[in-house]
Each structure stands twice: as structure tokens, then as C-alpha cells.
N, C-alpha and C positions, 0 to 999 in steps of 0.2 A: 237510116230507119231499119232495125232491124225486122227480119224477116216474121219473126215469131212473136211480134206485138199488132195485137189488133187494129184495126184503122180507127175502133173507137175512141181510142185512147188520142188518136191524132184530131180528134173531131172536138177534144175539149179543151177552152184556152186555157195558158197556164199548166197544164199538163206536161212536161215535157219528158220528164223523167218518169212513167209513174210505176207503183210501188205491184210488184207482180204479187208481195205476201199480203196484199189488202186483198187479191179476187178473192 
């Protein structure tokens, strides 16, 4: 888990990779 991804992104299923050029 990098350090520099939010925990929200860990909070949605299926999310595992997700896309930093969608925020």
C-alpha cells in the first residue's frame, strides 16, 4: 500500500488499482 494513496480508495471494493488521472 503505497504511502501516497488515500485510505479512501482502500475503502471501495474492486478498487484496487485506482486511477490518480480521474481525481
Amino acid at each position: 500500500m503505497p504511502l501516497g494513496v488515500p485510505k479512501v480508495f482502500f475503502l471501495i471494493p474492486g478498487e484496487k488499482e485506482p486511477d490518480f488521472h480521474e481525481l
